[in-house]
VEXMI-329364 format. One line per field, with one value per residue: residue number from 1; x, y, z of N, C-alpha, C, O, CB in turn; residue in three letters. Coordinates in Angstrom, 2 decimals, padded with zeros to 5 digits. Glycine has a CB too. Layout:
# VEXMI-329364
vodo: NUM/...
nxx: X/...
nyy: Y/...
nzz: Z/...
caxx: X/...
cayy: Y/...
cazz: Z/...
cxx: X/...
cyy: Y/...
czz: Z/...
oxx: X/...
oyy: Y/...
ozz: Z/...
cbxx: X/...
cbyy: Y/...
cbzz: Z/...
semar: ALA/...
END
This chain:
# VEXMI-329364
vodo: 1/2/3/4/5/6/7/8/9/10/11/12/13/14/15/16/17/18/19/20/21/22/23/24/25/26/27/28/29/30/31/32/33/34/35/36/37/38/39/40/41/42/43/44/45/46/47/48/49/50/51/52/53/54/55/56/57/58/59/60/61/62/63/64/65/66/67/68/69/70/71/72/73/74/75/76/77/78/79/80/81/82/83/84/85/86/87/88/89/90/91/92/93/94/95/96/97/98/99/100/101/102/103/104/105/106/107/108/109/110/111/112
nxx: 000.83/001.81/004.17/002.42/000.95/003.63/004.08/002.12/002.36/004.84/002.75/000.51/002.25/002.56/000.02/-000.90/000.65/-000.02/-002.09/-004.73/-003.18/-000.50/000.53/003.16/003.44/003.04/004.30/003.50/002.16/000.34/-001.22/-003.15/-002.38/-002.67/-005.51/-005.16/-004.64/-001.96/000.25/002.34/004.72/006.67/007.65/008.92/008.12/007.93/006.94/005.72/006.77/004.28/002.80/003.50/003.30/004.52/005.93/005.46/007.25/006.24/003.85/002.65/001.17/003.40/003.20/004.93/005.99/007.22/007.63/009.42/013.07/013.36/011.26/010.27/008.62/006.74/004.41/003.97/002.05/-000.01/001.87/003.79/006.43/008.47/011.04/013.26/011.90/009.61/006.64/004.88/001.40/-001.21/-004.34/-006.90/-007.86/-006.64/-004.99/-001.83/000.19/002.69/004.68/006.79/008.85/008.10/005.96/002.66/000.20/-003.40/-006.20/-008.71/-012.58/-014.18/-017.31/-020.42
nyy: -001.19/000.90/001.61/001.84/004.86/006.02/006.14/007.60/009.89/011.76/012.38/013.76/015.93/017.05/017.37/019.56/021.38/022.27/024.37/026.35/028.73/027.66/025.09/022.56/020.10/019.69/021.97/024.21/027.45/030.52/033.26/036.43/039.10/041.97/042.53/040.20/036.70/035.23/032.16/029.70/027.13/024.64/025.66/025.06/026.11/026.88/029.21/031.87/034.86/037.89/039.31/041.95/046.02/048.79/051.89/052.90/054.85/058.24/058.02/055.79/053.01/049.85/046.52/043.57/040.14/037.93/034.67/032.61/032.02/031.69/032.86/036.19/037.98/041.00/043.72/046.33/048.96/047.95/045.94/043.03/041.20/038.74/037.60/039.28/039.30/040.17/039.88/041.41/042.89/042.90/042.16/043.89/041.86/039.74/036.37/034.48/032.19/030.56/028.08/025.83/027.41/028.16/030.99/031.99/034.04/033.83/034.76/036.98/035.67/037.69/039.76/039.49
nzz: 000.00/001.18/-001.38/-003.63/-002.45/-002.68/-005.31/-006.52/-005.35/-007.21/-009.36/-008.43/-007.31/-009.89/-011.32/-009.48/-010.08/-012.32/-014.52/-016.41/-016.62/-016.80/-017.67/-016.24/-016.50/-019.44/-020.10/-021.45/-021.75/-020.89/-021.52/-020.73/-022.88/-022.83/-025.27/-025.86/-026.21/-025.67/-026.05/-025.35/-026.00/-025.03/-022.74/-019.68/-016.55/-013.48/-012.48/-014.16/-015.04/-015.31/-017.82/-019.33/-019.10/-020.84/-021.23/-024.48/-027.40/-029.18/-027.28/-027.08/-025.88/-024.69/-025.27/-023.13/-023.00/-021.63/-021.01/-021.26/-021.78/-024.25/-025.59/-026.26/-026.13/-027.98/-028.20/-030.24/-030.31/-033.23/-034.01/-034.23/-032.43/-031.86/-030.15/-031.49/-034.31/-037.00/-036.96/-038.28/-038.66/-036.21/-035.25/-032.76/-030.87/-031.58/-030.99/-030.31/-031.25/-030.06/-031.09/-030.15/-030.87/-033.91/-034.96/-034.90/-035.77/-034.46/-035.85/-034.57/-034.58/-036.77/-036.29/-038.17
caxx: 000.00/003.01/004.38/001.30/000.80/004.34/003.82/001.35/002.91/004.58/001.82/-000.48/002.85/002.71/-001.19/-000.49/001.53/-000.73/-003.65/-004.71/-001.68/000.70/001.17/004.52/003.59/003.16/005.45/002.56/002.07/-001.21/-001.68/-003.92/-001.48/-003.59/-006.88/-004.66/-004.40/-000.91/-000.01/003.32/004.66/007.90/007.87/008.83/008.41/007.06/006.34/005.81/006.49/003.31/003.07/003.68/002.97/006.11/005.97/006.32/007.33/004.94/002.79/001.60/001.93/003.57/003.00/005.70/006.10/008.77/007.61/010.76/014.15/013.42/010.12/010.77/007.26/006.32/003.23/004.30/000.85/-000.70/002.80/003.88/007.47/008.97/012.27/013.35/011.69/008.61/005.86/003.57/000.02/-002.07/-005.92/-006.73/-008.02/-005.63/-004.35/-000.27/000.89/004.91/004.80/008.34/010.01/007.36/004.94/001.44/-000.95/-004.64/-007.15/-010.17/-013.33/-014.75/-018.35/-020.86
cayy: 000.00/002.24/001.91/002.74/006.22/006.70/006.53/009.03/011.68/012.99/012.83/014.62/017.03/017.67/017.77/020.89/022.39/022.64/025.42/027.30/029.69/027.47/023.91/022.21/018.58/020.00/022.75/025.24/028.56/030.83/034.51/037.62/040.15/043.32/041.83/038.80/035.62/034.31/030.84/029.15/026.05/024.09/026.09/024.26/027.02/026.31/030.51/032.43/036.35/038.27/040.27/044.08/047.16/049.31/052.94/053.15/055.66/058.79/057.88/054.66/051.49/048.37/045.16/042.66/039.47/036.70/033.92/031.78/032.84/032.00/033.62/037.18/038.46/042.27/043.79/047.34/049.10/046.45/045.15/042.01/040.72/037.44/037.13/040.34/038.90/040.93/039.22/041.85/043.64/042.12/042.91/043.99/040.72/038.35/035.32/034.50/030.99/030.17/026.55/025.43/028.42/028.52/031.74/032.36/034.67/033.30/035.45/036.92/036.05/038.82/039.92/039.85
cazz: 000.00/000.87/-002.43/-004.00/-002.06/-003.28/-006.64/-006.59/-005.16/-008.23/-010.14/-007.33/-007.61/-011.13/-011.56/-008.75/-011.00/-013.56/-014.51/-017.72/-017.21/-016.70/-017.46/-016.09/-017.45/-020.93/-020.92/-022.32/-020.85/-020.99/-020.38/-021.09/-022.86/-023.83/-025.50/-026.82/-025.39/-026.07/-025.23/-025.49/-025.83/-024.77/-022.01/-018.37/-016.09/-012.48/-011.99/-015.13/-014.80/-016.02/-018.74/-018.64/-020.09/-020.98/-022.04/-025.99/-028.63/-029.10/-026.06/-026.98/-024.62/-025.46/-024.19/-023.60/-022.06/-021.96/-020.21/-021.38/-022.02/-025.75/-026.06/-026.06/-027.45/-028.06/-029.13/-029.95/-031.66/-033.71/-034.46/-033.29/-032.81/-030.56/-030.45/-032.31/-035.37/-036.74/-037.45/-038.74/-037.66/-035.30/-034.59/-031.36/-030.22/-032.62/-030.59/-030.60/-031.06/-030.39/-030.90/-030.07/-031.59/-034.91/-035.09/-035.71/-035.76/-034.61/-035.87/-033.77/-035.62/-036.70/-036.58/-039.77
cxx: 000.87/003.50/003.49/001.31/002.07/004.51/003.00/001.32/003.51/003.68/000.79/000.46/002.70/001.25/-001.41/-000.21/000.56/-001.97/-003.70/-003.68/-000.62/000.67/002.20/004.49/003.20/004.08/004.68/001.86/000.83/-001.31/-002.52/-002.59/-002.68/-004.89/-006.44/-003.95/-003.18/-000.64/001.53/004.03/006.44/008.44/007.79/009.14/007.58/006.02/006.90/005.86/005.05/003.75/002.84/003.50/004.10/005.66/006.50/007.18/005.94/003.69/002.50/002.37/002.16/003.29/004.14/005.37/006.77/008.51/008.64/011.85/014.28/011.91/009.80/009.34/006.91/005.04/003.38/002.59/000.13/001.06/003.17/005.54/008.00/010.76/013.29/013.09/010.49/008.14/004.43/002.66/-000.46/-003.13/-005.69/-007.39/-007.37/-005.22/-002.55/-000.49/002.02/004.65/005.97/008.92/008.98/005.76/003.77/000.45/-002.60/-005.84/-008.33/-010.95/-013.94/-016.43/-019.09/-021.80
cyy: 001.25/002.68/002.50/004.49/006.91/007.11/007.31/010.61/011.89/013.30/013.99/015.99/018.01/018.17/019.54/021.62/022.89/023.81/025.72/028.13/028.60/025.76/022.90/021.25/018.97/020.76/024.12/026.49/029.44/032.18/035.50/038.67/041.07/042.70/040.73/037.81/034.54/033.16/030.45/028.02/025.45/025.15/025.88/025.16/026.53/027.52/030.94/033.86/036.65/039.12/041.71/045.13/047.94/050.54/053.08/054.58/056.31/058.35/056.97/053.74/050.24/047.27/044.31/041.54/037.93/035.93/032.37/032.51/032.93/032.19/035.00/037.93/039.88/042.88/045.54/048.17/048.31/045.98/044.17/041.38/039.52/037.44/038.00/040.12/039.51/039.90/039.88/042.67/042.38/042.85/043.19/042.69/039.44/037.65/035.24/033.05/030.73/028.56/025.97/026.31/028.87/029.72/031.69/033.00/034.32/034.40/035.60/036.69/037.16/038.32/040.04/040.57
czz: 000.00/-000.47/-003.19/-003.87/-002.84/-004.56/-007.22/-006.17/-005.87/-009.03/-009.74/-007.62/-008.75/-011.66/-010.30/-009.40/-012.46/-013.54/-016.13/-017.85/-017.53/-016.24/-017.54/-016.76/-018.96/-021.64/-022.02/-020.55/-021.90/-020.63/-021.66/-021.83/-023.78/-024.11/-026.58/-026.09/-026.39/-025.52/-026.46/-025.64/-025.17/-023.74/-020.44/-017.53/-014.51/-012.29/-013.28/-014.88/-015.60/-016.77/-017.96/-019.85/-019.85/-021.89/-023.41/-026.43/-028.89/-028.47/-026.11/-026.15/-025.44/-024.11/-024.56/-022.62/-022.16/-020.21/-020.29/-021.83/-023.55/-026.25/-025.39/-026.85/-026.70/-028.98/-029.08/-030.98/-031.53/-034.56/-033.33/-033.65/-031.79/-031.09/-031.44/-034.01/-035.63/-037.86/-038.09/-038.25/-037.58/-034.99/-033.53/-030.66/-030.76/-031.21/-031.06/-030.13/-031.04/-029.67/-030.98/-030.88/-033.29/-034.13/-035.54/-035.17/-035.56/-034.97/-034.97/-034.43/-035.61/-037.15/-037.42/-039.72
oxx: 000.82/003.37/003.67/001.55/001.95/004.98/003.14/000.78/003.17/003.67/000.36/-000.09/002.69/001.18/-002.16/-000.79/000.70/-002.66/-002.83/-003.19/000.09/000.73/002.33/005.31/003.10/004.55/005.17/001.48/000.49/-001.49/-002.54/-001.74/-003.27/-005.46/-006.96/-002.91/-003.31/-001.20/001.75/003.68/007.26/009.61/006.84/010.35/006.60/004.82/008.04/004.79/004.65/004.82/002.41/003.56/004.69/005.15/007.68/007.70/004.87/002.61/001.83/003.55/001.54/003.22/004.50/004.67/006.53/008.83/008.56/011.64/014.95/011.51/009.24/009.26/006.79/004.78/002.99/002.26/-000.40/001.10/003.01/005.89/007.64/011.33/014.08/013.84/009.87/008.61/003.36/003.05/-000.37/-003.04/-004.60/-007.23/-007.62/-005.12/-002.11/-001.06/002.55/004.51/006.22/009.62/009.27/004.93/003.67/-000.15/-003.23/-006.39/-008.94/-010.71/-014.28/-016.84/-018.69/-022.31
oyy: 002.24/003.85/003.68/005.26/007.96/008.19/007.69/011.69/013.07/014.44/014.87/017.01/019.24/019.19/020.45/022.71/023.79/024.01/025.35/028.35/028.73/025.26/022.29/021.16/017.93/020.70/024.72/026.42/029.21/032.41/035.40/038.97/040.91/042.28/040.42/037.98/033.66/032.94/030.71/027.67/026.34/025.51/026.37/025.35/025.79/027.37/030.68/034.24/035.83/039.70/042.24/045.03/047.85/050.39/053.32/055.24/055.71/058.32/056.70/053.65/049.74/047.22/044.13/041.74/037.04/036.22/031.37/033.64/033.77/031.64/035.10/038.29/040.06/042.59/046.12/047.85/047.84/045.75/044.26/041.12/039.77/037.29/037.37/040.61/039.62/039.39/039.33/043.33/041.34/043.98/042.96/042.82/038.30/038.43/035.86/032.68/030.61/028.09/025.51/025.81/029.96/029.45/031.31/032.59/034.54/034.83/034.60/037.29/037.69/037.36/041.04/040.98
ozz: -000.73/-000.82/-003.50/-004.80/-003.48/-004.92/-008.39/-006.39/-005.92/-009.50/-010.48/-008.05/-008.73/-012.34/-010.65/-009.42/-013.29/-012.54/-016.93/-018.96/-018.53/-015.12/-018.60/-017.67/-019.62/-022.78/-022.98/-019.38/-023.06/-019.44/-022.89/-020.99/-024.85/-023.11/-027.65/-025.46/-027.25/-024.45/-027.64/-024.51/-024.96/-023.84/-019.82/-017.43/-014.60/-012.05/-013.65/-014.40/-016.42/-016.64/-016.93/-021.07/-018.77/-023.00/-023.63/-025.54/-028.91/-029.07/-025.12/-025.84/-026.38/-022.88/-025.72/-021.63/-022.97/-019.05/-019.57/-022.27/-024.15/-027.27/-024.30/-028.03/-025.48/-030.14/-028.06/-032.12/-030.53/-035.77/-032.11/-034.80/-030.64/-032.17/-032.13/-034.86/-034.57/-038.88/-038.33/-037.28/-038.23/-034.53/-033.01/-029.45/-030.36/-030.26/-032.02/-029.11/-032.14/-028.54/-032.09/-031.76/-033.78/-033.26/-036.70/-034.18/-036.60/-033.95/-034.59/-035.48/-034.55/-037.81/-038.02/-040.76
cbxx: -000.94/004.40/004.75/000.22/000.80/005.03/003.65/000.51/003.66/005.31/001.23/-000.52/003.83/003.41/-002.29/000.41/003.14/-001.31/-003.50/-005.81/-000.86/001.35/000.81/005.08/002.33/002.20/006.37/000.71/003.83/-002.17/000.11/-004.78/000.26/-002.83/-008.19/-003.59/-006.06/000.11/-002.13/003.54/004.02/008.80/007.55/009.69/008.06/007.89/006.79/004.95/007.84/002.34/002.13/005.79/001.55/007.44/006.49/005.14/007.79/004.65/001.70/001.07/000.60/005.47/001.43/007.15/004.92/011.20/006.28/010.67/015.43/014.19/008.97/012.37/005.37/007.42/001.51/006.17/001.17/-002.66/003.90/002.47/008.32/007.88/012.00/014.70/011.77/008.64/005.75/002.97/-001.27/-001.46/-007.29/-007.37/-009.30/-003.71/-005.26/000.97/000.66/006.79/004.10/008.76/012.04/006.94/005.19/000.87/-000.79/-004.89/-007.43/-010.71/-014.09/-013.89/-018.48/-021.28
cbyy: 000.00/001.90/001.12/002.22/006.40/006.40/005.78/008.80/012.30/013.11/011.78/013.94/016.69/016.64/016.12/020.97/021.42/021.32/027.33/028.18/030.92/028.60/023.63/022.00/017.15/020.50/021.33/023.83/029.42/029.95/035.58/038.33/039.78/043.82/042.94/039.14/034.87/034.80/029.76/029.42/025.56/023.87/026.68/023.03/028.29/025.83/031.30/032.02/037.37/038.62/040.04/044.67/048.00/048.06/053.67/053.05/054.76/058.92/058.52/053.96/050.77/048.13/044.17/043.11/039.54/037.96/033.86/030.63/032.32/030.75/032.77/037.27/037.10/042.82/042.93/047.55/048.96/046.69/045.94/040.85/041.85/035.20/035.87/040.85/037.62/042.63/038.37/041.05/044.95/041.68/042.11/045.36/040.56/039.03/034.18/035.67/030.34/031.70/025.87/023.96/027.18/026.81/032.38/031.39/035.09/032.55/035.26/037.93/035.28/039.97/040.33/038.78
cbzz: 001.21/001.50/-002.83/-003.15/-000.33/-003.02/-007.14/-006.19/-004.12/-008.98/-010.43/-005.29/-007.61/-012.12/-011.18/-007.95/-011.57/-014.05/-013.39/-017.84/-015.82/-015.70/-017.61/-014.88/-016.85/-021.28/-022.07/-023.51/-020.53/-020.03/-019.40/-019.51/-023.56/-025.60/-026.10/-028.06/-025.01/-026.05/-025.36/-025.09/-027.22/-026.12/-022.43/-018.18/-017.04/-011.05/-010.44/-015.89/-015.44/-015.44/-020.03/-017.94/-019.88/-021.85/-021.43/-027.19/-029.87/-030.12/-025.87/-028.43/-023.13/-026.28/-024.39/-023.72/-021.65/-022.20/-020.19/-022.31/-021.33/-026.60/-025.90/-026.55/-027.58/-028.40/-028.48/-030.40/-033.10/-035.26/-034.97/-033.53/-033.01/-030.89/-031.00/-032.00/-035.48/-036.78/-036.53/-038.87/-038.36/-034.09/-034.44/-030.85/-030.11/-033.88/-031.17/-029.71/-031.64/-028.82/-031.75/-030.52/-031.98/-035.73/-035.46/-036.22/-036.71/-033.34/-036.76/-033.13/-035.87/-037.69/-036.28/-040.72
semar: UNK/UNK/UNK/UNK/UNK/UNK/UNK/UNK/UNK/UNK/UNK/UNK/UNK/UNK/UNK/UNK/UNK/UNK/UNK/UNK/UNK/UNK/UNK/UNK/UNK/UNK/UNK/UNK/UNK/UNK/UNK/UNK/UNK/UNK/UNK/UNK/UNK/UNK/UNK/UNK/UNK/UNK/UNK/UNK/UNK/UNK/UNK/UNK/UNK/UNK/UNK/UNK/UNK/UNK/UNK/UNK/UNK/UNK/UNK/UNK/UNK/UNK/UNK/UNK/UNK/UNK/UNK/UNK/UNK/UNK/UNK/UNK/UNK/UNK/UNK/UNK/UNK/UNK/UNK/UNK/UNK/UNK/UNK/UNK/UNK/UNK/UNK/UNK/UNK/UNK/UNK/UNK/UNK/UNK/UNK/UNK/UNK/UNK/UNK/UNK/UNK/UNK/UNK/UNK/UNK/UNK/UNK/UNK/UNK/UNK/UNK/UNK
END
């Protein structure tokens, strides 16, 4: 029976560790940045910093937020860059995918 119990405490550990922001047994991370829900992947983080807002260029605010040391993502405007790589305009509710180091843009749907 002992053994048992023991074999379930890492799992009990690792199911802990887990939420919508931030799951350790997958390595996928989850946050609000601005009105765009980025989400990360290959990312084994136990505590993810939150995103932040950072005084731009001619008044406007940027959003950044680097919840791995190789996902470096900026939303300056409607421009979008990870990793000092620019990836373009972004709606104001677009989605961000960094799936192991590959980009993409998820579109919001829009209204008809």
């Amino acid at each position: 029976m002992n053994s048992r119990l023991l074999a379930l405490v890492p799992l009990l550990l690792a199911l802990a560790a887990c939420s919508r922001s931030n799951n350790l047994v997958l390595g996928r991370v989850e946050a609000q940045v601005g009105g765009h829900t980025v989400v990360v992947t290959d990312c084994y983080r136990t505590s993810v910093p939150a995103p932040e807002t950072v005084p731009g260029t001619n008044g406007q605010t940027d959003l950044h937020f680097m919840p791995c040391r190789d996902a470096d993502i900026w939303i300056r405007g409607d421009q979008l860059s990870v990793n000092g790589r620019s990836y373009g305009r972004i709606g104001p509710s677009d989605g961000v995918l960094v799936d192991h180091g590959v980009v993409s843009i998820q579109a919001a749907s829009r209204p008809r």
